[in-house]
N, C-alpha and C positions, 0 to 999 in steps of 0.2 A: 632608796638604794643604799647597803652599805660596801663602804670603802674598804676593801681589806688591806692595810700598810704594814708593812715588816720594819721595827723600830728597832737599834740599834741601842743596846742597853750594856753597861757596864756592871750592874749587879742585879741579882734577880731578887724576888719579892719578898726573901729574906735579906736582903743586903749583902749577901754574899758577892764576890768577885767573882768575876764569868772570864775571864782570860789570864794568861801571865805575864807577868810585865816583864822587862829587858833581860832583868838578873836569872828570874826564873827560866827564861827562853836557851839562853846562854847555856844554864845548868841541863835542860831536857837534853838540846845535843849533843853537847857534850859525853852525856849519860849512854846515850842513842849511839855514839858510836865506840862505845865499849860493849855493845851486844853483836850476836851474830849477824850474817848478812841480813836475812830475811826482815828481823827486828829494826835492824837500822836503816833499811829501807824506808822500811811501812815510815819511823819515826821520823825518817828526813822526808817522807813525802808529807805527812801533817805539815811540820815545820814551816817547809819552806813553798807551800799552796796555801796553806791556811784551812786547808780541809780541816773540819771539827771529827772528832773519834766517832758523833755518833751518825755523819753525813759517812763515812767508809762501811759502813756496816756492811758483814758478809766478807771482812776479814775476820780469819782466826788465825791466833798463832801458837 
């Protein structure tokens, strides 16, 4: 039987970084609410749920 587990990784199989950290966070909303409504929506609802861009799919803007 295999186990399928969802593992919580900080970089992906390049080493890259998979989220942003405080400073970056800080700078998206800030950024997010110098755009229209529609824009700064969508980007406070990422924010501030933690919805990943590619979990909304089926927005366009």
């Amino acid at each position: 039987m295999t186990e399928n587990r969802s593992e919580m990784r900080l970089f992906d199989a390049k080493g890259n970084r998979l989220y942003l950290d405080a400073e970056e966070r800080s700078a998206f909303l800030a950024a997010a609410r110098d755009q229209d409504r529609k824009r700064r929506t969508f980007c406070e609802t990422l924010f501030f749920t933690g919805c990943r861009l590619s979990e909304a799919s089926g927005h366009h803007l």
